[in-house]
Structures are given as C-alpha cells and as structure tokens.
C-alpha positions in Angstrom: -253.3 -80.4 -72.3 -254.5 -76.6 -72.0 -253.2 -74.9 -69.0 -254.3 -71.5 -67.7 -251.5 -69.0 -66.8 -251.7 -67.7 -63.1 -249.6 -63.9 -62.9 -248.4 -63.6 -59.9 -246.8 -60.4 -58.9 -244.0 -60.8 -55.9 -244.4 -58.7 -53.2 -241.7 -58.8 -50.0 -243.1 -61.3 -47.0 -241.3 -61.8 -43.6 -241.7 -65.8 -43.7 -237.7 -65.7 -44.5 -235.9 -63.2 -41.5 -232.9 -64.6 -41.0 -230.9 -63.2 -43.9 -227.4 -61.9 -43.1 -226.9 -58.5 -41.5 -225.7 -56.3 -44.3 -224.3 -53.0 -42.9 -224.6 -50.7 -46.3 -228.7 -51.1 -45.5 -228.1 -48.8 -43.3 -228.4 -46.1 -46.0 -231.3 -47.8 -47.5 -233.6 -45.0 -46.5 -233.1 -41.0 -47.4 -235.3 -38.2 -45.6 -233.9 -34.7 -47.3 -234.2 -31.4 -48.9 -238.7 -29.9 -49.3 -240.0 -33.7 -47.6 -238.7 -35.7 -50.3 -237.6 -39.7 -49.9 -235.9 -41.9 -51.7 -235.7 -46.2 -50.7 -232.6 -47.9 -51.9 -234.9 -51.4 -50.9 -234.3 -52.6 -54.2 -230.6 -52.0 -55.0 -231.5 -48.1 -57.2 -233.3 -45.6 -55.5 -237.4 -44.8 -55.6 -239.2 -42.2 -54.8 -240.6 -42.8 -51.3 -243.5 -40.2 -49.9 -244.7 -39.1 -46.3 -241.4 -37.6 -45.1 -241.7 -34.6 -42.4 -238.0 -32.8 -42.9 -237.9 -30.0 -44.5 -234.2 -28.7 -44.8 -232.5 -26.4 -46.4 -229.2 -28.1 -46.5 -227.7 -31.2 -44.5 -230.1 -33.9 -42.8 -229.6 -37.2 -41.6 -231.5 -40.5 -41.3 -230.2 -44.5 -40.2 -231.8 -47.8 -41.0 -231.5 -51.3 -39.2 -228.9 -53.5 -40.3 -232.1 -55.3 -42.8 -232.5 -51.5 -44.2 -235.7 -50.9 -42.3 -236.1 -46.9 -41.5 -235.2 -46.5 -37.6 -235.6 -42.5 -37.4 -234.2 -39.0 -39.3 -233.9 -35.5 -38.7 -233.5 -32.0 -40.0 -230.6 -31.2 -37.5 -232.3 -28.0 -36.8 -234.7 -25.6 -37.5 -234.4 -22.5 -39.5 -236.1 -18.9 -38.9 -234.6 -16.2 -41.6 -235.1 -14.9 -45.1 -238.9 -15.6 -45.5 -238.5 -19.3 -44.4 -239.1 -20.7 -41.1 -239.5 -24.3 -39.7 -238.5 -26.1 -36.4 -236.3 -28.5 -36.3 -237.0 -32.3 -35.5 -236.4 -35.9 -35.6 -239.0 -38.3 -36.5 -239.6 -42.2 -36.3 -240.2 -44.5 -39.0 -243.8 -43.7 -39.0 -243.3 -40.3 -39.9 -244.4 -39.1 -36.0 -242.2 -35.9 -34.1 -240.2 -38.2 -31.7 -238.6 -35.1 -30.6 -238.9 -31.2 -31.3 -236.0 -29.1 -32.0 -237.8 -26.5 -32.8 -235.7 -23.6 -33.1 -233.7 -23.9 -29.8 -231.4 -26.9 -30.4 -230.0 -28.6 -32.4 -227.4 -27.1 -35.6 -229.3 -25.4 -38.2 -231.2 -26.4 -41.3 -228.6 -24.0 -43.8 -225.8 -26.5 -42.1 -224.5 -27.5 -45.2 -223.8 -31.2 -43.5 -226.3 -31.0 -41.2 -225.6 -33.6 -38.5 -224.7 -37.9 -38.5 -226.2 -40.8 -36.9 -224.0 -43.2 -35.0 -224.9 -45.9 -32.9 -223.6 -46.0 -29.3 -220.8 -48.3 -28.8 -221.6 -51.9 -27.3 -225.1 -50.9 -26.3 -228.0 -52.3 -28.1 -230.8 -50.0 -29.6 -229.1 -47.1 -28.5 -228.1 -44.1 -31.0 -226.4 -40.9 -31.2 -227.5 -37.9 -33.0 -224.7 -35.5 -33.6 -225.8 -31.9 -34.8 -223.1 -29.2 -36.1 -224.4 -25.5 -36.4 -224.7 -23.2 -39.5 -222.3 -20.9 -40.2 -224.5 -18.0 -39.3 -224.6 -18.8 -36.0 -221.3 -17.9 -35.2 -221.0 -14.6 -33.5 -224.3 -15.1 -31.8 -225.9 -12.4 -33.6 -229.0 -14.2 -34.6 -229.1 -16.4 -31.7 -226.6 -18.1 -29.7 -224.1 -20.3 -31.1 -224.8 -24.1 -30.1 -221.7 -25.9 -32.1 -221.6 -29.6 -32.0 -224.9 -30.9 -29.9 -225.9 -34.4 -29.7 -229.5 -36.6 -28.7 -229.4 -40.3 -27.4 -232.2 -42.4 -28.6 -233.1 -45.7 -26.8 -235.0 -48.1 -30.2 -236.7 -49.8 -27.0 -238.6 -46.9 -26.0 -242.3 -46.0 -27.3 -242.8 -49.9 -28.9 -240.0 -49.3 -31.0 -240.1 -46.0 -32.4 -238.2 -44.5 -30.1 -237.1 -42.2 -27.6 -234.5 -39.2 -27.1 -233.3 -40.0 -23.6 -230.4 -37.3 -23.0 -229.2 -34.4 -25.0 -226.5 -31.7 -24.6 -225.8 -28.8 -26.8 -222.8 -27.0 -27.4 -220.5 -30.2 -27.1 -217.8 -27.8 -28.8 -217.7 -25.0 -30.5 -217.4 -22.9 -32.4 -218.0 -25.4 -35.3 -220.5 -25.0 -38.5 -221.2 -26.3 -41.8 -219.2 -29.7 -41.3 -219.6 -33.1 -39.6 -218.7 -36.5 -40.7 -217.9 -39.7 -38.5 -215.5 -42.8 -38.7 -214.7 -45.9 -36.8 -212.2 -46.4 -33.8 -209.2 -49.1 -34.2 -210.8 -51.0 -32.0 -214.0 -51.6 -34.2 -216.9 -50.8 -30.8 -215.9 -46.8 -31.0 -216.5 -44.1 -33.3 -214.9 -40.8 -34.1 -217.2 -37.6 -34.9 -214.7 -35.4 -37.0 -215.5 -31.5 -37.4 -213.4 -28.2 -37.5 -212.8 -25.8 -34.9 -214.2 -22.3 -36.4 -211.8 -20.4 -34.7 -208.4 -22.0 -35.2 -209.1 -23.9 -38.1 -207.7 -27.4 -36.7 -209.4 -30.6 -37.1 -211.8 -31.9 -34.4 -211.8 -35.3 -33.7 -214.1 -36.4 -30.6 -214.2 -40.4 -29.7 -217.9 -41.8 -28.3 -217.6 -44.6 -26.3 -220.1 -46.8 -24.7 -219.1 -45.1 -21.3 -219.2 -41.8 -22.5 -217.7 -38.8 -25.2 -214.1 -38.3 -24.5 -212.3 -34.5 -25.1 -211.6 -33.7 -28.5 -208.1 -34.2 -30.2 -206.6 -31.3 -32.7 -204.8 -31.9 -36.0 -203.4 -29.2 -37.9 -205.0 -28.0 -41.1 -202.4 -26.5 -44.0 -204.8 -24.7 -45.7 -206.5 -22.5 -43.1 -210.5 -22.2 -44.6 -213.5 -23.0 -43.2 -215.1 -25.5 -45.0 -218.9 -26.4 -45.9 -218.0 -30.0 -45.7 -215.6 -32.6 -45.0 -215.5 -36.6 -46.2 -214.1 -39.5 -44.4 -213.1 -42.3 -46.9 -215.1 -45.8 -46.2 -212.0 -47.6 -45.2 -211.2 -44.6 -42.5 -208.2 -43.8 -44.0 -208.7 -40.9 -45.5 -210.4 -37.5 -45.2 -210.8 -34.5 -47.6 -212.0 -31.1 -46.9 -212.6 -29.6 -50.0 -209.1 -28.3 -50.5 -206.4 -30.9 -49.0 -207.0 -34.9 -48.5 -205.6 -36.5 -45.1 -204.5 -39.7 -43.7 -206.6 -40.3 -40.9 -205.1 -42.6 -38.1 -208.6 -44.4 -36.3 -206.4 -45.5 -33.1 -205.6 -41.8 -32.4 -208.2 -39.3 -34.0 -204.8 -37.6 -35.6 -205.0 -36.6 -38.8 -201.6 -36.2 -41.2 -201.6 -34.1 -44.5 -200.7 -35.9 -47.5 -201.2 -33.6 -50.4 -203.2 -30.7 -51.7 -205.5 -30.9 -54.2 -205.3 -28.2 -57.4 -209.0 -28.9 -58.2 -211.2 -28.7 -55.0 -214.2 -27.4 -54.2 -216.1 -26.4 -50.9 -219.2 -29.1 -51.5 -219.5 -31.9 -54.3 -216.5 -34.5 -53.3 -217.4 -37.9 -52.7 -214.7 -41.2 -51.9 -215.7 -44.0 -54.0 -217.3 -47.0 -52.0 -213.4 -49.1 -52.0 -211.7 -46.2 -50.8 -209.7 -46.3 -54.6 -211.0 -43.0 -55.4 -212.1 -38.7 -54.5 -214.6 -38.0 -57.1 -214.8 -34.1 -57.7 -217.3 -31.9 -59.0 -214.6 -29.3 -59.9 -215.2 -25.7 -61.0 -212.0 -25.5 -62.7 -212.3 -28.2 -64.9 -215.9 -27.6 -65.3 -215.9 -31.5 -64.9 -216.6 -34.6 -62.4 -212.9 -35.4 -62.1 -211.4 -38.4 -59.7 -208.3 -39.0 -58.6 -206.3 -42.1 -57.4 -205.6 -42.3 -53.7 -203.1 -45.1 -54.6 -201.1 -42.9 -57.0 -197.6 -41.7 -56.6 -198.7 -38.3 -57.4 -202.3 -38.3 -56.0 -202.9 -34.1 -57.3 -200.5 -34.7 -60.5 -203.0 -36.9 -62.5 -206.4 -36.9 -62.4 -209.3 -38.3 -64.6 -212.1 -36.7 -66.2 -215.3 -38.4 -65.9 -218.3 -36.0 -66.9 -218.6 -32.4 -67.9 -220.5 -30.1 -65.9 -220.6 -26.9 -68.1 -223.9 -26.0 -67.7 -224.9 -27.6 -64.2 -223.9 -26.7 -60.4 -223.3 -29.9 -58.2 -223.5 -29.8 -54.7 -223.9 -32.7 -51.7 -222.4 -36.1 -53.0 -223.6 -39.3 -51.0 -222.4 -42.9 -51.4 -225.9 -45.2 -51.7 -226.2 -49.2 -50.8 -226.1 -50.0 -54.5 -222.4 -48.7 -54.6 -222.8 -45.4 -56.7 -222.6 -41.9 -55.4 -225.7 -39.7 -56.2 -225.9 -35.9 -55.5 -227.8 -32.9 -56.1 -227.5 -30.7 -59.4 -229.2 -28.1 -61.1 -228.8 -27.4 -64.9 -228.2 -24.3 -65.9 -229.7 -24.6 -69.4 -233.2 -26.0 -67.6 -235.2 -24.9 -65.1 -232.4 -24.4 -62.2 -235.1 -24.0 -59.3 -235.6 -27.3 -59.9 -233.1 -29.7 -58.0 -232.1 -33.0 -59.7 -231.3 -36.1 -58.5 -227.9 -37.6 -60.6 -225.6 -40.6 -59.9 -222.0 -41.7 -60.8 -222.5 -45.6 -61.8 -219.9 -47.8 -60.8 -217.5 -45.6 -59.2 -214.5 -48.1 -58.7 -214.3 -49.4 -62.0 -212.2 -47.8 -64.7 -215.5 -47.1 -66.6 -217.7 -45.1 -64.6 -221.0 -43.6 -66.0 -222.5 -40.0 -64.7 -226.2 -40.2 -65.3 -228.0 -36.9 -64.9 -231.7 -36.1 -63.5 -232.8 -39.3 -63.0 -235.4 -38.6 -60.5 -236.5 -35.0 -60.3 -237.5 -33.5 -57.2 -240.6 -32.0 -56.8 -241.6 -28.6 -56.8 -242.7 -27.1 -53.4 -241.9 -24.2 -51.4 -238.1 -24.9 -51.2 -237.8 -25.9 -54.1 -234.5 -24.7 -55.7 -233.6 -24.0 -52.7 -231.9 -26.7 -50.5 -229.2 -28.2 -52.2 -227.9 -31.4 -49.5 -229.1 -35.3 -49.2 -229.2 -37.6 -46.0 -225.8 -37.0 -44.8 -224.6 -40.9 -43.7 -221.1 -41.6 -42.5 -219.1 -43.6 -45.4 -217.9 -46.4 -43.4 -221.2 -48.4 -43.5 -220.1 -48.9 -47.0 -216.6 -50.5 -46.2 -216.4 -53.8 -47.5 -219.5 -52.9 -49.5 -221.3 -56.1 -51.4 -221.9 -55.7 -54.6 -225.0 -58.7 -54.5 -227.4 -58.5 -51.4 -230.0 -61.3 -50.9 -233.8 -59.6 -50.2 -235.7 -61.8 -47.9 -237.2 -65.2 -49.2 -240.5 -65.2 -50.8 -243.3 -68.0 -50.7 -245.8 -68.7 -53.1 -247.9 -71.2 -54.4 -248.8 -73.6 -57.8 -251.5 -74.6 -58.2 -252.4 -78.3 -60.2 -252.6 -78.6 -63.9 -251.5 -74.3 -63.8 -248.6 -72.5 -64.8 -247.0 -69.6 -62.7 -245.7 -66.3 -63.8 -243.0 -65.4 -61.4 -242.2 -61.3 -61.5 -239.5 -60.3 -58.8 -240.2 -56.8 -57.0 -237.1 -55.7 -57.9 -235.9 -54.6 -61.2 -233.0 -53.7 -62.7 -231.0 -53.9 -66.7 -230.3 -57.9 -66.8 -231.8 -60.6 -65.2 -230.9 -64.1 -64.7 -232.5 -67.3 -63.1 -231.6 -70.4 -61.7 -233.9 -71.8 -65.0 -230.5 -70.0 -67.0 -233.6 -67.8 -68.5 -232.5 -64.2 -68.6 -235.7 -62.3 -69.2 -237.7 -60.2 -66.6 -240.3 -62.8 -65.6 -240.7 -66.5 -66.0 -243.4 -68.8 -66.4 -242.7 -72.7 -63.9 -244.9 -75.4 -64.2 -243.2 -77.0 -61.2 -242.9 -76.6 -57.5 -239.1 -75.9 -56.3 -237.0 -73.3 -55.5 -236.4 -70.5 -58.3 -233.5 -68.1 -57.5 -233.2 -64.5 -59.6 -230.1 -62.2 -60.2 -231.0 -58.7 -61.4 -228.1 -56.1 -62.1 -228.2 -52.6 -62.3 -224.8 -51.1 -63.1 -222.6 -52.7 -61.2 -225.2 -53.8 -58.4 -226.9 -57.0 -58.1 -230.0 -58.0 -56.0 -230.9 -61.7 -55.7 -234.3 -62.4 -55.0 -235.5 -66.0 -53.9 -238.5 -67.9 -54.3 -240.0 -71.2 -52.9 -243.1 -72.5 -54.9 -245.1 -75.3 -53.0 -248.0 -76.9 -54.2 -252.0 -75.6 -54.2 -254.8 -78.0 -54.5 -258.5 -76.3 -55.3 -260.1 -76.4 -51.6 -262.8 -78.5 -50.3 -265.7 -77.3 -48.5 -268.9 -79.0 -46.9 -271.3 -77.6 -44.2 -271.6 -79.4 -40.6 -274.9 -78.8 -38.5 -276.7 -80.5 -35.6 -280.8 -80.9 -36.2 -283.1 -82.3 -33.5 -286.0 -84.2 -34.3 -287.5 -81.6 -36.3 -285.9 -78.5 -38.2 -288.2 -75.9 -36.1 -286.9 -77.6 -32.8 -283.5 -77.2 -33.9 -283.5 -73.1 -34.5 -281.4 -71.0 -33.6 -279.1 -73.5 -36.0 -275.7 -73.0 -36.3 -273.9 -74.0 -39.9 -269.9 -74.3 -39.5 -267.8 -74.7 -43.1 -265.4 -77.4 -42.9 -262.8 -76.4 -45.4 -259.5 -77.6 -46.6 -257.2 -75.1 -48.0 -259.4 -72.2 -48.1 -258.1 -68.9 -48.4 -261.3 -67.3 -47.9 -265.1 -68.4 -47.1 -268.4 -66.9 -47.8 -271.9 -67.6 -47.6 -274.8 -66.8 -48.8 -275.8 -64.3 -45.9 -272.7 -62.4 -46.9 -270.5 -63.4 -44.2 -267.2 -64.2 -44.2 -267.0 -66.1 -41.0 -266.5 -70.2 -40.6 -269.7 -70.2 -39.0 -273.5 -68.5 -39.0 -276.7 -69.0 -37.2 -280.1 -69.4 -39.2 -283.2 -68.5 -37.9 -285.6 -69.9 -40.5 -285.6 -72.5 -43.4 -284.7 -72.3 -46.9 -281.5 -73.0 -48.9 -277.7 -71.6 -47.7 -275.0 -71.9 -49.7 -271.0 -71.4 -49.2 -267.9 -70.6 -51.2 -264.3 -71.9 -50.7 -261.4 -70.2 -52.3 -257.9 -70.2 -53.4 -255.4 -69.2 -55.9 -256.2 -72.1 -57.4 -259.9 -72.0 -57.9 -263.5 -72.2 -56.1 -265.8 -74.6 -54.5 -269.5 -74.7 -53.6 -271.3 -76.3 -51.0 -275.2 -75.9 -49.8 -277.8 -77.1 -47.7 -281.3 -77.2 -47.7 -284.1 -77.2 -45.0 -287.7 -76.6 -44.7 -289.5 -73.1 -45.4 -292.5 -73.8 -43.4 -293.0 -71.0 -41.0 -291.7 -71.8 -37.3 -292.7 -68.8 -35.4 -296.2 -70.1 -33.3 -297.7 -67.9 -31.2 -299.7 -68.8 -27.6 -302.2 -67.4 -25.6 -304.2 -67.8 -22.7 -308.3 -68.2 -23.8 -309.5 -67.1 -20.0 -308.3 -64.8 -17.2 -309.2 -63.3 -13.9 -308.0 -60.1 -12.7 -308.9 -60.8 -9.5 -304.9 -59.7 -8.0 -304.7 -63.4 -7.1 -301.2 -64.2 -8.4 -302.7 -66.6 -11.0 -304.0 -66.3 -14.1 -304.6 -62.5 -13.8 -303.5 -61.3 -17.2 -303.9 -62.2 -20.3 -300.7 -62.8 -22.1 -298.7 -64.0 -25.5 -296.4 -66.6 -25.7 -294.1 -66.5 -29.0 -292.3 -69.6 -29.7 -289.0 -69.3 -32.2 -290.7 -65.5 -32.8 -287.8 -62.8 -33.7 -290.5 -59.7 -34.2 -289.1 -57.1 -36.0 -292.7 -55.3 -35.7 -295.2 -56.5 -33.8 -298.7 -54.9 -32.5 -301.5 -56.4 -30.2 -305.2 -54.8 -29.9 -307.8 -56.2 -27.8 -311.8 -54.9 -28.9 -314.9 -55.3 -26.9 -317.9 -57.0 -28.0 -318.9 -53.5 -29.5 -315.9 -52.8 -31.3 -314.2 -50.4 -28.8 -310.7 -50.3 -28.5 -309.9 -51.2 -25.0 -306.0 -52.2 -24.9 -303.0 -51.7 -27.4 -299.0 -52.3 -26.9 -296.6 -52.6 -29.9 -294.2 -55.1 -27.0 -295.0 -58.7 -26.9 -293.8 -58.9 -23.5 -296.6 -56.5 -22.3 -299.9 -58.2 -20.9 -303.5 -56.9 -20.9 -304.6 -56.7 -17.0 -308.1 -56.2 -18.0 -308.2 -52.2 -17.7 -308.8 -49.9 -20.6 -306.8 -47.1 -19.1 -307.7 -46.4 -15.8 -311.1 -47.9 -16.5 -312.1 -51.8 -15.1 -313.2 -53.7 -18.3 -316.6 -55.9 -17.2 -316.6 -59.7 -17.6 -317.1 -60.9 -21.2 -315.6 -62.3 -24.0 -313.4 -59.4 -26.0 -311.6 -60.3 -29.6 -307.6 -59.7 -30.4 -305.5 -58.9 -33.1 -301.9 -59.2 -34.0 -300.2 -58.1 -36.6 -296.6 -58.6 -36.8 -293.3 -58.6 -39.3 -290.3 -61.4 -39.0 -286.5 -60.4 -38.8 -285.7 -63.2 -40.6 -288.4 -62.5 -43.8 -286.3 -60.8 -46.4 -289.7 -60.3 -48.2 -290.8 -58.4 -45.4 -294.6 -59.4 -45.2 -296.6 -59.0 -42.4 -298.2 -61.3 -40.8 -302.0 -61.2 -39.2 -303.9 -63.4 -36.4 -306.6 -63.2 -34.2 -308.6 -64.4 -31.5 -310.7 -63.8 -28.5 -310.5 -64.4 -24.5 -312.8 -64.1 -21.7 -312.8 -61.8 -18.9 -314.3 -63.2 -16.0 -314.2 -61.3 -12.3 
C-alpha cells in the first residue's frame, strides 16, 4: 500500500504539567548587557528578543522552578560618560514593574550588579538584592546607596508582579560585588558582599521573618574586588585573589589558600563544586584548579588559551557549562561574544568561543557582565531534564514524521533509531534523548489515533421552504478541527435568507469532508398593499401602506403618480405610508399608480427589482 507522509513539527503544549520541579530552570532565562536574551529552554542557549535592560555591567533575572521567566532587572540606572538610562525591573512580559530610575537601586557599571532570592517559607514572594558601583563611594556623584533590596509579591498584578517594600542602603559602603548562598537549615539564604571600608566579608542572613545584622570574616588579602563566587555546594567562595571555606550555619568564612593566578572578574566554580575555572592573565589561559587537591594553588590545569581575547563575567547555565563574555583582540573587540566551557567537571572540558554574537547597538563593546544568578540552584545539578509531554495525532493508513523542538549533537529514541527525526506508523508513546556536550534533554511524545472527520448539515423546514426563512443550518461534525461554509463562515451554524445550494467543509490533520444542501431559488420576498384608502383621520384605513413579507431591502424606493403623471409622494423607507398629501397639498379622490423599485440583501447579483400598481383615494 502507498502511504502519504504527514511532517509534523513539535512544538511545547501544557497538556502534560506535572513534570518534576527542577531548580537549575531557574537560570533558564538571561536579560543582560544592550537588551539582549538568551533561553536555556532547550538545554543550549538561544537568542531570545524583546528584553528592556540595558546594563553596562551586572544584571539579574529568576525563573519558576519549570524555567518560565518570573521578572529581571538592571540593578540600577546609570547617568555618566555620554550614557544614561534608569534603572528598572520588569516582568515576564517585558512591562516596568518598577522604576529605579536613577534614585535607587546599585548602579548599572556594578560589575555584579544585584541577585534574586526567594523569601524564605513564603510563597510568590522574592527578594531583589542590589550592590552599588564603585563610583558611588565617596558620594561625589550622588549619594552612596550600598546594598538595597525590593520585595516582590508573584500574586500581585495577575501574576506579573509587584514590588511591595524596598529599603536602600541596607549596608554600606559595598560596590561591585554580590553573590548569595543557602542557610544550613535549607528555608534561609545568605547574601554575601564586602565591606568597602574594612575590607571584611559581609555575610547578611534573610529569613522569612525578616534580614538579620550582618556577620564579618576577615579577608587576607585586603582589595576590593569586582566580584566574588559562592561554589554551588556552599562551601566555597573565591574573590578573585584567595578561595574560602564558607560555613552556611554561621555566615563565617575561613581562608584556605591563596591563589597565584587570579583575576578581579572571569572565575567561575564548576556546577559539582570539583572545580574554580580561571580566565588568568598570567597564564594568558582558562586554567582550573582542584578544590579537592592537597595543594589546591600548587597544580593547576590549563584548559584554553586566551592570547588574544579579554574574558570577563563567567555564569554557570542549566545545561551545566559556564558561558561568559569575551572579546577577541584580533576581531572586532567592540563586539562582545558569547563563549562556553563544555562539560566543566569532566577531565575533558571543551572552551568554545563566539558562539552567539551579540548584537551591535549603542553599548555595544561596552558592557562586559551576564544575568548574575546565585550558583546554588545548580547544586545537585541534572544532567537529563524531562520538557513537558507532547500530544499529537496519526492519522489512518498515514505515516508521521516526528521532529522534537529541541536539538542537540546525538539523538536517540525509544525506536533505538538515533537520527534527528523519525517516521511511526503506529500510535504509542515515543520517547527522545538528545545530548549536547554533556547535557541531555528528553522529550516525550504520545501519538493517539485520527480518523478523517464526518460532517452533515441539520435544518428544520416547515411546510414550504419560504415559510421556513430565516433558516438556520447547524454542521454536525465528528472530529473536526475546523468548519467552513460556503458563506465563508467559520461558525457551527448560519442563517440563510434565500434558496440555492450551501455547502460545508470538515477538517483535520487527517483530511477533508464535504457536505451540502440544496433548496429552492424561487424568489420569497412578496410584497402587500392596500388597493383603497380614506384619509378621513378615522383611525382606519387612512393611509395607504406596504406590507413586505420575508423582504430584507437593501434599497428600496416607492413613488406614487397621479392620473396625469405628477409626482405626488416618494420615500426611499418601506415603513413610511402615503397619507394622501403631496406636501402640504390634499390630493383629490381618484385612482393614482405606484412604483417600487427595490434591491435584496441576500442577491449576490445585485439586480433590482421593479413593480407596480395603483390605489384609490376616496374622501
């Protein structure tokens, strides 16, 4: 037998929500640097359009735990050097939730910008925590505003949300650096930072009753710097210089060595906490080193060179690699690149440059951060993440091409076929593995049965067809996508007004079906008159009027003439009688001729239509 090939493309539907809460799809969204986006939906990143931010430096955006976009911000706005722009945060469609403008908030050259938690043991609710830049300090600008932070209630505006409180200067002096970690206790959160002044770690605990007074560690190597890095397991935190043990129960944090090769910016843990990846100038290489070594600084590996590129923020992503910004020297260095480290925790990682390029714009070359998202959504990161179910259909005697949304390097199905897309004659379930470096998205699909639809056409007539107008035609159908008839409508049901033939079509995936009906094309409009009246102002018979019958008049002119040929009464409404005056003028007793012409709504040929007739007067 010959069958015909149906290609279905897959697109995401909601008919399957209750896949498991996965908390790296937090990250799944990224609002940074001139209004550029990126959507980790599929595992690797895409190019995603309509953002608002504009930042020079550090932003930061959050997700639901299914990886749909809950709100981001700038951190701040920025007014200096030729560039100005207010701050913000924005919801998920893109609309100012809440303006920073250039009053609160950090500031948009905050190299880390600011970090979303959400608030402990209270549902919906989130915490935006801002850090200033470091040309704030001193006031000389504009007043220093330190750490700040926004609550926003999810319930609030139908879901997009709502800043309900806010306080600026939470402490200070800080700039440049903010990053956050869990509590012990796995409900609170620590937001970590340095104190400008004395140079000692800040660690602040948020709980669900309230932000607690900061706790002090002691820094060995007294800078300030652009950013600091909490490792996904919470145990350890670099600052560009020296790595840290960090104890979660207490906020403390404990040096443990320093390292030879740091640098103020691109420094990344890997996802399993193995690993400090290193964009080091001294090396002129991405270097890591083990965190389980003896001699963590005394051995280190060298994973890329970087001789003729600058690398600056470094960002864990859902998939499980670490992607940053980087400009090549030997290129066009105005314009910012997007490059990844594959695989980070295995003992062959890959450093792909420029895989997505960012756009040119007015900033362009300019801003040199990512979405800045704490590192502990990643702990216990899966390396395969179901997408929601997907439901299609076969249809009989008809092969389907199935093509998953996502894609990736390898793919393999539950048919033990291994190519992109596969062709099922069957109904069933059909499940789809597809890898990209070391990250695997499964996507699922359940195939039920089509049948072509049926279609006929239901109608009550009375004892003639003219009797029976208006006429309403209703399609039955049976496993119709769509309907339409021959009056281009796509509704179940139409009214006629006149005979002739109407047809209607039934579709599916799976084919089309006709059905029609018939009925007389004999004109039904009749038209009625009196043939005698009296104006005599007796209440009866003192007019002379029409009476249509099944008339729709889409034009329609009356003229009444006297025995002479004088034009004594014309109305272009049917509903307006002659009461035997021409004007103001009494019209004498006699016999006087009429004539209507008129046009149908109904006649798609548009003709028009003529009668007469005459009536006496009598007074």
């Amino acid at each position: 037998m010959q069958y015909g090939i149906l290609i279905l493309i897959i697109f995401y539907s909601n008919w399957h929500n209750d896949i498991q809460a996965q908390p790296q799809c937090r990250a799944n969204v990224w609002h940074f640097g001139n209004m550029e986006g990126l959507s980790f939906d599929c595992g690797k990143p895409k190019r995603i359009r309509g953002s608002k931010l504009i930042s020079l430096e550090g932003a930061s955006g959050l997700c639901d735990e299914k990886g749909q976009l809950l709100f981001y911000s700038n951190c701040g706005g920025l007014n200096r050097n030729n560039f100005s722009f207010s701050g913000g945060i924005w919801n998920r469609n893109h609309e100012l939730m809440y303006d920073l403008n250039l009053a609160e908030g950090g500031g948009a050259s905050s190299a880390q910008g600011g970090i979303i938690i959400p608030k402990p043991n209270i549902k919906n609710s989130y915490f935006l925590f801002t850090v200033d830049e470091l040309e704030s300090i001193g006031g000389v600008n504009r007043p220093h505003r330190g750490i700040s932070y926004f609550e926003i209630d999810m319930s609030l505006n139908n879901g997009l949300g709502g800043v309900t409180q806010r306080a600026s200067h939470l402490f200070g002096p800080a700039a440049e650096c903010i990053t956050a970690g869990k509590h012990s206790n796995n409900t609170d959160f620590w937001i970590l930072t340095v104190d400008f002044n004395t140079r000692e770690f800040i660690s602040i605990q948020v709980t669900h009753s309230g932000i607690l007074f900061p706790v002090r560690s002691n820094r060995l190597i007294k800078t300030n710097p652009l950013a600091i890095k909490l490792s996904s397991d919470g145990q350890f935190l670099f600052d560009g210089s020296a790595l840290y043990r960090f104890d979660p129960s207490t906020g403390k944090l404990t040096w443990l060595t320093n390292i030879t090769n740091g640098t103020e910016y691109g420094f990344n843990f890997s996802p399993k906490s193995k690993f400090l990846y290193i964009a080091s100038r001294n090396q002129r290489s991405i270097i890591r080193y083990n965190l389980h070594s003896v001699d963590i600084d005394g051995q280190f590996d060298i994973i890329e060179s970087i001789e003729f590129t600058s690398v600056r923020h470094m960002q864990t992503a859902p998939d499980g690699n670490i992607y940053f910004n980087s400009n090549n020297f030997l290129d066009d260095y105005n314009k910012p690149e997007i490059s990844v480290i594959e695989c980070p925790d295995s003992e062959t990682p890959i450093v792909r440059f420029d895989i997505l390029s960012q756009s040119d714009g007015v900033l362009s070359g300019t801003y040199t951060s990512m979405s800045n998202i704490a590192d502990f959504w990643f702990d216990n990161l899966l390396n395969q993440l179901e997408k929601d179910t997907t439901e299609v259909k076969i249809c009989e005697n008809k092969n389907l091409i199935l093509i998953p949304n996502c894609s990736g390097n390898q793919y393999l199905w539950s048919t033990s076929e291994s190519s992109d897309r596969i062709i099922i004659t069957e109904p069933g379930e059909y499940r789809v593995s597809i890898t990209k470096a070391c990250f695997t998205t499964v996507e699922t699909f359940i195939v039920t049965p089509e049948s072509t639809p049926e279609i006929d056409i239901e109608y009550k007539l009375m004892d003639d067809f003219c009797g029976s107008l208006p006429l309403l035609l209703t399609a039955n159908s049976k496993n119709a996508d769509t309907i339409f008839w021959s009056t281009n409508s796509y509704e179940n049901s139409i009214i006629i007004n006149k005979g002739g033939t109407y047809a209607v079509t039934a579709s599916n995936t799976c084919g089309k079906v006709f059905a029609s009906s018939q009925f007389p094309t004999d004109e039904c409009c009749e038209i009625f008159t009196n043939n005698i009246f009296s104006p005599n102002g007796d209440g009866v018979n003192d007019t002379f009027i029409i009476f249509p019958k099944r008339c729709y008049f889409s034009d329609f002119n009356l003229k009444i003439y006297s025995r002479w040929g004088e034009l004594v009464f014309e109305t272009d409404d049917p509903k307006v009688p002659w009461d035997g005056f021409s004007g103001a003028k009494q019209c004498i007793s006699g016999v006087y001729v009429w004539q209507i012409k008129y046009r149908l709504t109904y006649d798609s040929s548009y003709n028009q239509m003529n009668i007469n007739g005459d009536v006496t007067l009598y007074r």
